[in-house]
py3Dmol code that shows the C-alpha trace and the ligand (Angstrom):
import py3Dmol

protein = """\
ATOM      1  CA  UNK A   1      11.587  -5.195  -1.763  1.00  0.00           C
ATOM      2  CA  UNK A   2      12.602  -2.006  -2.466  1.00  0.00           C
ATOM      3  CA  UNK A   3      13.661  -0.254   0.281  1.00  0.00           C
ATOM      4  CA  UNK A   4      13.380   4.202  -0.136  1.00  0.00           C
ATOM      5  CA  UNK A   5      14.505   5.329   3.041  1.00  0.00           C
ATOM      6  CA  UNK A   6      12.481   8.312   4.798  1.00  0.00           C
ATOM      7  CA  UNK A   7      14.456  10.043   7.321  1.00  0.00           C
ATOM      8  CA  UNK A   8      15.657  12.687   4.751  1.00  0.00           C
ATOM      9  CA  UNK A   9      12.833  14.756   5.397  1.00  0.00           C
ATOM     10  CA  UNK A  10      12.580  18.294   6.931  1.00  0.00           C
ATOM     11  CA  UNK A  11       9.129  16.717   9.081  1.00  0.00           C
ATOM     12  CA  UNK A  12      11.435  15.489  11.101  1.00  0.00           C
ATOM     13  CA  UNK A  13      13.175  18.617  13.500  1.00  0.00           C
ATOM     14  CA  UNK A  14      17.055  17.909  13.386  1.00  0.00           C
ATOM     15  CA  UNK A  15      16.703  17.877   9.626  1.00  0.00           C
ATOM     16  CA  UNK A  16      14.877  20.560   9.129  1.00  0.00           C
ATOM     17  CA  UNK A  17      17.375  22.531  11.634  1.00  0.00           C
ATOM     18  CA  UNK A  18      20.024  20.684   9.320  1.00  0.00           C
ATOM     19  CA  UNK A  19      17.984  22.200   6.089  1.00  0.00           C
ATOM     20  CA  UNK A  20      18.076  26.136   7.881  1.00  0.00           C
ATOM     21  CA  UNK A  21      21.330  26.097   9.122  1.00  0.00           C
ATOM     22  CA  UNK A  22      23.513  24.472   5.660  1.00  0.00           C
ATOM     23  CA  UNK A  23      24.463  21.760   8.074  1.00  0.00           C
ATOM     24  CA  UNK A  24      25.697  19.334   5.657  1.00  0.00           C
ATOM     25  CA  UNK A  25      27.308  16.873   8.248  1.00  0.00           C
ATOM     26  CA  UNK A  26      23.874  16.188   9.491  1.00  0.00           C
ATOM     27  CA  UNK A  27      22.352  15.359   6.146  1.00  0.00           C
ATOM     28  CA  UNK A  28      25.301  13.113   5.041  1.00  0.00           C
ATOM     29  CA  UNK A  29      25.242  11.327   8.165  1.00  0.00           C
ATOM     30  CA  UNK A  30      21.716  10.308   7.638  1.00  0.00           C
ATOM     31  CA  UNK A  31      22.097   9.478   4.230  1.00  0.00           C
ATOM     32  CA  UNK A  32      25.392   6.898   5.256  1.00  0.00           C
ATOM     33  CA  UNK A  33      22.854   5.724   8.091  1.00  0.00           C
ATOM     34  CA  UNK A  34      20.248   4.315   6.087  1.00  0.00           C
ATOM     35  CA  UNK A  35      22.356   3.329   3.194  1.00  0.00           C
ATOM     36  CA  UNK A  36      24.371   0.785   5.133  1.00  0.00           C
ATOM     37  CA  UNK A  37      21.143  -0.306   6.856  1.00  0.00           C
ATOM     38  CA  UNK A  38      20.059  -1.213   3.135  1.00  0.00           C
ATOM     39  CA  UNK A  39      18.420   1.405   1.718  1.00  0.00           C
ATOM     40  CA  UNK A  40      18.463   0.995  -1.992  1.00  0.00           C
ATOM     41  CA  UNK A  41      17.287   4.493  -2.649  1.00  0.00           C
ATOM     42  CA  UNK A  42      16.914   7.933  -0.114  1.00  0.00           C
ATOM     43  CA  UNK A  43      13.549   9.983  -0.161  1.00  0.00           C
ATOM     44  CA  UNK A  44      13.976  13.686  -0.298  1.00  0.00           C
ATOM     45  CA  UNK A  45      11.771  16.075   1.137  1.00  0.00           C
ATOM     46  CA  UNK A  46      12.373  19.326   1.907  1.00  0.00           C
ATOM     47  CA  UNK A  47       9.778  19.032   4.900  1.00  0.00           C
ATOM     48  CA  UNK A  48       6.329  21.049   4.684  1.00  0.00           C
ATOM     49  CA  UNK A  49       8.368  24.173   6.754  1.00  0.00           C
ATOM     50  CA  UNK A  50      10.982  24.745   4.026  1.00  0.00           C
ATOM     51  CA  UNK A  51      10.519  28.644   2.667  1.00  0.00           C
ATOM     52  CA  UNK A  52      12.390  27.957  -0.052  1.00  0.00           C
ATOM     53  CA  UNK A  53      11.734  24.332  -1.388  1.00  0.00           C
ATOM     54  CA  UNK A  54      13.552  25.174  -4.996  1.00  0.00           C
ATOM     55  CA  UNK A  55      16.604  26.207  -3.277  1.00  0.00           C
ATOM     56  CA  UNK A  56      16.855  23.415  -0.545  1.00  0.00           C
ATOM     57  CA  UNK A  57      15.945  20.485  -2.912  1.00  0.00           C
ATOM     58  CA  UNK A  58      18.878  21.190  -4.847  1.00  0.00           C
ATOM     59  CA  UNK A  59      21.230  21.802  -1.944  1.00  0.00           C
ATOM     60  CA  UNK A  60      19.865  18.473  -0.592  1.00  0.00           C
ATOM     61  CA  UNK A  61      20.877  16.830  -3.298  1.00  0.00           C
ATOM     62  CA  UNK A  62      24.452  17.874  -3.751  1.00  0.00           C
ATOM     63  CA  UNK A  63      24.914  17.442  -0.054  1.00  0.00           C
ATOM     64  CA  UNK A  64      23.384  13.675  -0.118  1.00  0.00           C
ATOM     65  CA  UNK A  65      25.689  13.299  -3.390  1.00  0.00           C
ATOM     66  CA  UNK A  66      28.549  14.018  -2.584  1.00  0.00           C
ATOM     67  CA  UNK A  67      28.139  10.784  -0.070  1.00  0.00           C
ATOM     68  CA  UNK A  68      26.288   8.220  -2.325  1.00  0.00           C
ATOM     69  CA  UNK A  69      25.360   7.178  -5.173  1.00  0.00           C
ATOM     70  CA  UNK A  70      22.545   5.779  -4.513  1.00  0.00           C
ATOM     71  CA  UNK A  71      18.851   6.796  -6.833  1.00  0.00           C
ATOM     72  CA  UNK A  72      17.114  10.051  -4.958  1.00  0.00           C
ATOM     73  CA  UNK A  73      13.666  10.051  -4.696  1.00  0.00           C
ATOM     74  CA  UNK A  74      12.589  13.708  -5.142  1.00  0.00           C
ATOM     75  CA  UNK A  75       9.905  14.683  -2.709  1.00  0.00           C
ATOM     76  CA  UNK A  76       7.861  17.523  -3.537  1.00  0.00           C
ATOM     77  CA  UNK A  77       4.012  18.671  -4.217  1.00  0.00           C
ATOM     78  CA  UNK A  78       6.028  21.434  -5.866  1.00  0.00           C
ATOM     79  CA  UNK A  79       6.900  20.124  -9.479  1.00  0.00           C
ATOM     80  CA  UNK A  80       9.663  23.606  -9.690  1.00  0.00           C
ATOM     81  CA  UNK A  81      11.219  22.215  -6.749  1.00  0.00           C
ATOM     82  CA  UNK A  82      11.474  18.676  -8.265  1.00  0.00           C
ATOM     83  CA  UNK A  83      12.845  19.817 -11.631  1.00  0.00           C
ATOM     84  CA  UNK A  84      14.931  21.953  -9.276  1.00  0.00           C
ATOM     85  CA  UNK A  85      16.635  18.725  -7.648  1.00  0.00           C
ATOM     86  CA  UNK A  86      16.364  17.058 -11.007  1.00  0.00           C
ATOM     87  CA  UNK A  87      18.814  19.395 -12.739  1.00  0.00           C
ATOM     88  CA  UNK A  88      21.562  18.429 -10.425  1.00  0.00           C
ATOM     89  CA  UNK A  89      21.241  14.717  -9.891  1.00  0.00           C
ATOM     90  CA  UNK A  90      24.001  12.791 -10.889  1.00  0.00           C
ATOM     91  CA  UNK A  91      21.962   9.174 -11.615  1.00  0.00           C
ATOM     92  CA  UNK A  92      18.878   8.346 -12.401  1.00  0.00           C
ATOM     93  CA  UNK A  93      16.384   9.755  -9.611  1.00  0.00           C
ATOM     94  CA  UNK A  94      12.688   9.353  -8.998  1.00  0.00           C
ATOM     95  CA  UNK A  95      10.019  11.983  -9.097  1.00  0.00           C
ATOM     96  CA  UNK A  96       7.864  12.097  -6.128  1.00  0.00           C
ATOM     97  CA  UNK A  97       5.276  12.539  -7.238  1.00  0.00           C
ATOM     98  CA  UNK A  98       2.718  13.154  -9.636  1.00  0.00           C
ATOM     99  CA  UNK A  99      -1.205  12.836  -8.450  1.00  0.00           C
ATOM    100  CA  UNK A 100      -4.001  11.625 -10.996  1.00  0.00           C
ATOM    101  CA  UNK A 101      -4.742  15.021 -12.254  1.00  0.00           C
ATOM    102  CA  UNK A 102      -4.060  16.486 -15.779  1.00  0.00           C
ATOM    103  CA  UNK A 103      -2.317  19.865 -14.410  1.00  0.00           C
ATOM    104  CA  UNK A 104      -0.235  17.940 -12.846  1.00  0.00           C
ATOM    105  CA  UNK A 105       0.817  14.997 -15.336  1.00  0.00           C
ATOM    106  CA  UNK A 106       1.251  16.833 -18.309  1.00  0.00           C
ATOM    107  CA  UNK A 107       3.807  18.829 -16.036  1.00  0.00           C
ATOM    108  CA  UNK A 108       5.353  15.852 -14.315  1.00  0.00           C
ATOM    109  CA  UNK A 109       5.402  13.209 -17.013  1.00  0.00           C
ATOM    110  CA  UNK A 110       7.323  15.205 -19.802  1.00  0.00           C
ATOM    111  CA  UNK A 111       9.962  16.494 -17.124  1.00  0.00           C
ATOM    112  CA  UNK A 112      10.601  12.047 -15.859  1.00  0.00           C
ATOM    113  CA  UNK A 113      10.995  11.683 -19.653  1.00  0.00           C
ATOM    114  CA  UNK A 114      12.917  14.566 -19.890  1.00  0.00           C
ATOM    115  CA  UNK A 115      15.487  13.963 -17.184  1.00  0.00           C
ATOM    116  CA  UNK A 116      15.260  10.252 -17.993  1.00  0.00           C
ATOM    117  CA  UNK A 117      13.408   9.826 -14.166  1.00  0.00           C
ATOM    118  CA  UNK A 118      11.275   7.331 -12.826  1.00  0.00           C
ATOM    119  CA  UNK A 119       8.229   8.543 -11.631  1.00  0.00           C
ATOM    120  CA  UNK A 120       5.560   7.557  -8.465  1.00  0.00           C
ATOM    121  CA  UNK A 121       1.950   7.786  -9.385  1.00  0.00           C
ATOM    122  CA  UNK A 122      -0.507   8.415  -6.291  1.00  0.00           C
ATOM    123  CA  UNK A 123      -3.756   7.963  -6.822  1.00  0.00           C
ATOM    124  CA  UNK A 124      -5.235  11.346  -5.506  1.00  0.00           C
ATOM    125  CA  UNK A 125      -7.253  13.619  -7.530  1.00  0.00           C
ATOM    126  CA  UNK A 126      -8.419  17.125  -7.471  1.00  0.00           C
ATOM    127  CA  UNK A 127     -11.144  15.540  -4.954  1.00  0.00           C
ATOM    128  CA  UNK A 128      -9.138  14.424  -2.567  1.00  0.00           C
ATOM    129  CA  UNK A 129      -8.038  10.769  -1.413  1.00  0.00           C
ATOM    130  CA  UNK A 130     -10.188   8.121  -2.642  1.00  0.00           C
ATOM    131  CA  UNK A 131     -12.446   6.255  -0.002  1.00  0.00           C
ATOM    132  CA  UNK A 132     -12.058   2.876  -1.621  1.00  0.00           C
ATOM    133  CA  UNK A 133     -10.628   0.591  -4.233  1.00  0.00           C
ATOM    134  CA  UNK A 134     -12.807   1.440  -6.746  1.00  0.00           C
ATOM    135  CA  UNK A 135     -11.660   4.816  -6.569  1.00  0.00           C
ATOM    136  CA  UNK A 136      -8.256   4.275  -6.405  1.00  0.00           C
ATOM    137  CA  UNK A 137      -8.432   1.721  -9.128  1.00  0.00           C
ATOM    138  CA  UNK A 138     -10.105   4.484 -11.703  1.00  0.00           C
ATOM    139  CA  UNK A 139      -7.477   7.248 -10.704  1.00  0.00           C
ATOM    140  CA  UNK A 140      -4.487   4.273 -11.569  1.00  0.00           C
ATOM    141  CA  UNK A 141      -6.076   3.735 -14.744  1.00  0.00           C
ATOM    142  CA  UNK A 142      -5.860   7.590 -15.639  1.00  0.00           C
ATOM    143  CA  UNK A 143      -2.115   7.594 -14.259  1.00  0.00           C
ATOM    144  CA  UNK A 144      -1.676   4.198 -16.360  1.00  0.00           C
ATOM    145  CA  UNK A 145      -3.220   5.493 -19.812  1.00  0.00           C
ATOM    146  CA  UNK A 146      -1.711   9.309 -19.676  1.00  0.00           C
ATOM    147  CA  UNK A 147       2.104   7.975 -19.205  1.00  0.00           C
ATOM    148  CA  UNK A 148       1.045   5.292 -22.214  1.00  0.00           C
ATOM    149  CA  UNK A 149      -0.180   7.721 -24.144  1.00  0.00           C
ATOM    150  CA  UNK A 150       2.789   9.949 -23.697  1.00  0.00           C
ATOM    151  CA  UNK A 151       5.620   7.134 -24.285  1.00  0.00           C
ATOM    152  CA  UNK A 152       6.698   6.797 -20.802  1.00  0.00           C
ATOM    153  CA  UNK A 153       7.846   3.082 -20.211  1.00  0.00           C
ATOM    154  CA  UNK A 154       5.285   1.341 -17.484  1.00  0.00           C
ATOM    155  CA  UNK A 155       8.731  -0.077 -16.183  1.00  0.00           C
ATOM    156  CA  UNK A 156       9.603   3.259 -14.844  1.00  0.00           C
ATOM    157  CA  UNK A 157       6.119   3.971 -13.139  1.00  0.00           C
ATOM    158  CA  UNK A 158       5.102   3.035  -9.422  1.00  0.00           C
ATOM    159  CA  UNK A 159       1.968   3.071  -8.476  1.00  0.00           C
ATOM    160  CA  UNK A 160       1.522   4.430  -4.849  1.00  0.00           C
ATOM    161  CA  UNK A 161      -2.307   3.445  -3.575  1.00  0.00           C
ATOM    162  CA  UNK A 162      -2.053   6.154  -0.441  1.00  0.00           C
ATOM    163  CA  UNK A 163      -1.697   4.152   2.760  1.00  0.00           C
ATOM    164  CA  UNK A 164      -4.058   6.331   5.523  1.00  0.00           C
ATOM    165  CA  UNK A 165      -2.810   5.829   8.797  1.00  0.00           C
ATOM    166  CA  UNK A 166      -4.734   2.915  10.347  1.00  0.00           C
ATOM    167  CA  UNK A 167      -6.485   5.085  13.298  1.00  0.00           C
ATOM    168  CA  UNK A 168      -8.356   7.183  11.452  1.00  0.00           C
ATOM    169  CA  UNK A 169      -9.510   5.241   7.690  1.00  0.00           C
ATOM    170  CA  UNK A 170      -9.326   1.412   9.582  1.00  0.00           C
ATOM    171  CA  UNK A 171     -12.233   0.206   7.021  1.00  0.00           C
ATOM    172  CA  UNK A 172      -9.935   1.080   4.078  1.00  0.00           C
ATOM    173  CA  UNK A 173      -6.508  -0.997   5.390  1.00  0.00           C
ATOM    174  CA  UNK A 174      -8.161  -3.950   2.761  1.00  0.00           C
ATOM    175  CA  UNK A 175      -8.737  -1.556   0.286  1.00  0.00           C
ATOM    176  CA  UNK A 176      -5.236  -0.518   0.261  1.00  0.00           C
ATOM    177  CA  UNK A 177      -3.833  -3.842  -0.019  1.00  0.00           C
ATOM    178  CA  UNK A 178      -6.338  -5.361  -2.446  1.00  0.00           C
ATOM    179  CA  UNK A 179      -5.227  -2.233  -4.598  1.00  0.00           C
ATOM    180  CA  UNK A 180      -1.695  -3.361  -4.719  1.00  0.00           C
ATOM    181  CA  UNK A 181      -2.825  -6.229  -5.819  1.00  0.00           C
ATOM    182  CA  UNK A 182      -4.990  -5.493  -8.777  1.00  0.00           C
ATOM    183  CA  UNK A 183      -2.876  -2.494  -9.895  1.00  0.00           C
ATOM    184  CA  UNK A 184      -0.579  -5.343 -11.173  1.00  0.00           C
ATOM    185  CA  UNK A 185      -3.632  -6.591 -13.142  1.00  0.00           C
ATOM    186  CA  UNK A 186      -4.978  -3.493 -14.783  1.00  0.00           C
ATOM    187  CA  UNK A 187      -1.247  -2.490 -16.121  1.00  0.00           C
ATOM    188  CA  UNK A 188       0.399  -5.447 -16.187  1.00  0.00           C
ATOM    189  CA  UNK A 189       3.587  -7.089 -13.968  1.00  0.00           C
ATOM    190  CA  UNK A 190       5.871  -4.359 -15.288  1.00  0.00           C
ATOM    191  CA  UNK A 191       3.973  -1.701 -13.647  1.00  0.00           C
ATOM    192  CA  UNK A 192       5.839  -1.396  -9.984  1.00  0.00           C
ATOM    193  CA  UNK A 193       3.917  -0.526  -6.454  1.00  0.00           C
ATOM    194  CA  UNK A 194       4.780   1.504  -3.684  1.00  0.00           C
ATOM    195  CA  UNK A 195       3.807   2.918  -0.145  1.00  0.00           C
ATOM    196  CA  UNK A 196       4.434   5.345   2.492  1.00  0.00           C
ATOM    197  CA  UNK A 197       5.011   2.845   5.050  1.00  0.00           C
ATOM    198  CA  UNK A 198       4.647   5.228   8.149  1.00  0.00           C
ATOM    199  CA  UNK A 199       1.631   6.573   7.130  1.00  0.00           C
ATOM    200  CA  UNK A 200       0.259   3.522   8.338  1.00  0.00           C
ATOM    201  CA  UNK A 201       1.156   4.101  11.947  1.00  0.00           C
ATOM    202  CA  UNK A 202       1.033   7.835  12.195  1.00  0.00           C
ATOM    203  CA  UNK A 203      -0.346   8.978  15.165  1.00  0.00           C
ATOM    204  CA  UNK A 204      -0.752   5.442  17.048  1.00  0.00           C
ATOM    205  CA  UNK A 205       1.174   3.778  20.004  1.00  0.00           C
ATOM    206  CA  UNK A 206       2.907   0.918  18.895  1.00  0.00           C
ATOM    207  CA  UNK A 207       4.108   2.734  15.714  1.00  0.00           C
ATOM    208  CA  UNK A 208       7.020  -0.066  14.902  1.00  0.00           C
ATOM    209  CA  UNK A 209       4.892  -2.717  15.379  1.00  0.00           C
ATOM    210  CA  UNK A 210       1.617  -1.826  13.004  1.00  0.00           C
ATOM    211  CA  UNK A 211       4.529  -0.683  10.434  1.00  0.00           C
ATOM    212  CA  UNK A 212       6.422  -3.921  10.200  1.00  0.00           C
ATOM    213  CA  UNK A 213       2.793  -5.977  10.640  1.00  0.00           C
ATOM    214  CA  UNK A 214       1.305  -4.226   7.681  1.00  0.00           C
ATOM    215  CA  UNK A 215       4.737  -3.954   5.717  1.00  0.00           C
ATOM    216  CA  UNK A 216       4.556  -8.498   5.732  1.00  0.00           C
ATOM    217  CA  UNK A 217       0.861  -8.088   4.916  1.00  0.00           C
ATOM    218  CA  UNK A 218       1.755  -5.827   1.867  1.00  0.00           C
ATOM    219  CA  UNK A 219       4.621  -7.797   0.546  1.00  0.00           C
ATOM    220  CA  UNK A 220       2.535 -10.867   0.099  1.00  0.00           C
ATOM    221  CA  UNK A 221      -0.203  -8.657  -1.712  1.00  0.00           C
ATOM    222  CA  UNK A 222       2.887  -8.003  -4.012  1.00  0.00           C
ATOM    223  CA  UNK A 223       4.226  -4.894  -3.203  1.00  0.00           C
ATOM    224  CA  UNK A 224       7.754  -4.277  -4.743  1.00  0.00           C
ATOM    225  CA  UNK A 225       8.754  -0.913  -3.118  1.00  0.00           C
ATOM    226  CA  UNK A 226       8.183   1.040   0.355  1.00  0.00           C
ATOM    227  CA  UNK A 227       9.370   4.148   1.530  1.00  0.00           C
ATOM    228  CA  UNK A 228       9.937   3.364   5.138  1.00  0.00           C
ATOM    229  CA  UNK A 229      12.896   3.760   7.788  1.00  0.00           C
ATOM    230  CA  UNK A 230      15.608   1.390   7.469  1.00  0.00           C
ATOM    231  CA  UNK A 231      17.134   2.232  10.964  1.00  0.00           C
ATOM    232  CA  UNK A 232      14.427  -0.104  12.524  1.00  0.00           C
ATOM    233  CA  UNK A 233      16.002  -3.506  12.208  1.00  0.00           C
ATOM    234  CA  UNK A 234      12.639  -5.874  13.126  1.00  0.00           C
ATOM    235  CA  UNK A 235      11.287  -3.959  10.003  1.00  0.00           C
ATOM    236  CA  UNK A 236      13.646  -5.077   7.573  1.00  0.00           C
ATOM    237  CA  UNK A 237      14.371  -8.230   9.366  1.00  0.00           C
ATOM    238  CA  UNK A 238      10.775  -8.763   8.836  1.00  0.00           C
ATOM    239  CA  UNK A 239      10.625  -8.251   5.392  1.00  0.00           C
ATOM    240  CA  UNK A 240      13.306 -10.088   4.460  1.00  0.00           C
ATOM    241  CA  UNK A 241      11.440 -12.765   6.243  1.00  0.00           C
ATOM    242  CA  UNK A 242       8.849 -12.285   4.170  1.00  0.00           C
ATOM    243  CA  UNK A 243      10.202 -12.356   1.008  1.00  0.00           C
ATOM    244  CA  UNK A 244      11.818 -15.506   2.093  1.00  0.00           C
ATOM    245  CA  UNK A 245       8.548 -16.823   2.754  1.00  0.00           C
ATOM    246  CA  UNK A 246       7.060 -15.793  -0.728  1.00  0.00           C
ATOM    247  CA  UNK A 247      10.183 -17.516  -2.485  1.00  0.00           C
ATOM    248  CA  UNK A 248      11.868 -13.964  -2.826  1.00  0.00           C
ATOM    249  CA  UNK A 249      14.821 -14.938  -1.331  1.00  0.00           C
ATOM    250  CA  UNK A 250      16.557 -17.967  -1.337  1.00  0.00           C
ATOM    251  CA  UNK A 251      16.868 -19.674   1.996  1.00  0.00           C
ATOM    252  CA  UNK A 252      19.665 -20.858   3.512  1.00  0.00           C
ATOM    253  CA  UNK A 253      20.739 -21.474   7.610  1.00  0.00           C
ATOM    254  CA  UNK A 254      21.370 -18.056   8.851  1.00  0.00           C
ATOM    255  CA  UNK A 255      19.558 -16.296   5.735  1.00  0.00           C
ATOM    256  CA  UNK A 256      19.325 -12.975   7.985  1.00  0.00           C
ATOM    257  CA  UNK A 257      23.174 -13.239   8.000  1.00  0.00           C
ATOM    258  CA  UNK A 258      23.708 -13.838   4.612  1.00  0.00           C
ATOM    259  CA  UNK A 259      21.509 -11.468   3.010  1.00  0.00           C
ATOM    260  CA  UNK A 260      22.951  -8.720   5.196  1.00  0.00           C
ATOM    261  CA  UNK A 261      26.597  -9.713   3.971  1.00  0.00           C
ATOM    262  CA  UNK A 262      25.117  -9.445   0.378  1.00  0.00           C
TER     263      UNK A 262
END
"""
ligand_1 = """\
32
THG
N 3.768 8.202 -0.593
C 4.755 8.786 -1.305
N 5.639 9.635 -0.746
C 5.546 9.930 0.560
C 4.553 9.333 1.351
C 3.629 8.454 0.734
N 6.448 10.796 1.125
C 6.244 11.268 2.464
C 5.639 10.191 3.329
N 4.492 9.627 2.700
C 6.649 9.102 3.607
N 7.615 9.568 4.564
C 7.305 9.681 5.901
C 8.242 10.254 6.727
C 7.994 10.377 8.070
C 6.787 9.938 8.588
C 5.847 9.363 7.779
C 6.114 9.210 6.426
C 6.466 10.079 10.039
N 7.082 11.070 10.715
C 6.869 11.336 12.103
C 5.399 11.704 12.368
O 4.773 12.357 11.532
O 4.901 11.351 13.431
C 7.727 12.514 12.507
C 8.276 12.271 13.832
C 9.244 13.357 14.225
O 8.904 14.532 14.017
O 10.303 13.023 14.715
O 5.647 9.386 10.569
O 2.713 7.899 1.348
N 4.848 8.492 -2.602
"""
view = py3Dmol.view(width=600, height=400)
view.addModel(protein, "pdb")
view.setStyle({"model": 0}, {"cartoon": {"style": "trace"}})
view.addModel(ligand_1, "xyz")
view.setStyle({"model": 1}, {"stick": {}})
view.zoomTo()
view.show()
């Protein structure tokens, strides 16, 4: 799986301290954090407090550059503070993200082509969050059809189905992972699919444990990509497991060993 890590994000207080007060040691030292826990990619987000979201993205960026090279995942509702952070990454980076509506895609979709960007699709509209898979299902197939239309490769485009946290939409956690599922099938297997894994959890006891119990359940539904924190080591030790189980992985005595030595 593809692991985004989270903890970049001004929702949580020391980095958004770390954000007001320029403290770049703070930043970098979360970034090395979850990149030698095996992050493949870091989430930015500027955090819903930031005054100045076109100004801190791109700080963020240089700061978390100047440590790895890992792909940025550029976290905004704000598409001037995404092209903001696009405009001074280094790589290739992901836009995070465009919803299902027009206003928004024919901003978002010609600025990932632009920059040369992949690009997560969540299936939210104008109305809201969907209330079940049908719903979600119709707002992937407008997501799926505008970036065909406009020449952006379905290899480049994840899917993100909105994962509600379990204590408040509990009669949609099927829903959710059926949609991973069939998003596959409407676009094809090139088309890629991703959560917010802590959404699941937010606002519950036992937060580690419903995030690593729904992150197995969504790898065997196929999910190739999560936005989660890699500093909790059952959670990755548990999807590794998983992907071992769905012939992901190749096993061998002491696999958790081994894969972390990869
Ligand atoms: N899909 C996509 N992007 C996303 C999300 C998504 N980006 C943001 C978010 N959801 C994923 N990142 C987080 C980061 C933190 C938390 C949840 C999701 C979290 N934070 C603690 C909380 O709210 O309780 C903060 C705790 C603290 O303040 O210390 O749970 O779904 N595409």
């Amino acid at each position: 799986m593809y692991i985004i890590g989270e903890l970049i994000n001004g929702m949580y207080a020391n980095i958004g301290s770390a954000i007001k007060e320029k403290n770049k040691s703070v930043i970098q030292k979360c970034a090395l954090d979850q990149v030698n826990a095996g992050a493949d990619a870091l989430d930015i987000n500027c955090g819903p407090a930031s005054s100045q979201p076109v100004l801190d993205m791109a700080w963020l960026v240089e700061v978390v550059q100047e440590v790895t090279v890992k792909p940025l995942s550029l976290d905004s509702s704000k598409p001037v503070a995404i092209e903001s952070g696009l405009k001074v990454l280094k790589n290739k980076g992901i836009i995070n993200s465009t919803t299902a509506d027009s206003g928004k895609l024919e901003i978002l979709v010609p600025l990932a082509k632009k920059y040369n960007a992949k690009l997560i699709g969540i299936t939210i509209s104008a109305k809201g969050i969907p209330q079940n898979k049908d719903q979600r299902l119709e707002l992937a197939a407008t997501i799926i059809s505008f970036c065909s239309d406009a020449g952006f490769s379905l290899e480049d485009l994840f899917l993100d189905p909105i994962l509600m946290p379990v204590n408040v939409a509990q009669a949609q956690m099927m829903d959710i992972l059926e949609s991973i599922r069939e998003f596959k099938v409407i676009a094809g297997p090139s088309l890629k699919t991703i959560i917010g894994l802590s959404n699941v959890s937010q606002g519950a006891h036992q937060r580690p444990l419903i995030n690593r119990t729904f992150a197995v359940m969504a790898a065997a539904y196929g999910l190739d990509a999560a936005i989660l924190n890699p500093l909790d080591k059952d959670l990755m030790d548990a999807i590794i497991s998983a992907e071992l189980i769905l012939n992901k992985q190749i096993y061998c005595d002491a696999y958790l060993d081994a894969y972390r030595k990869k």
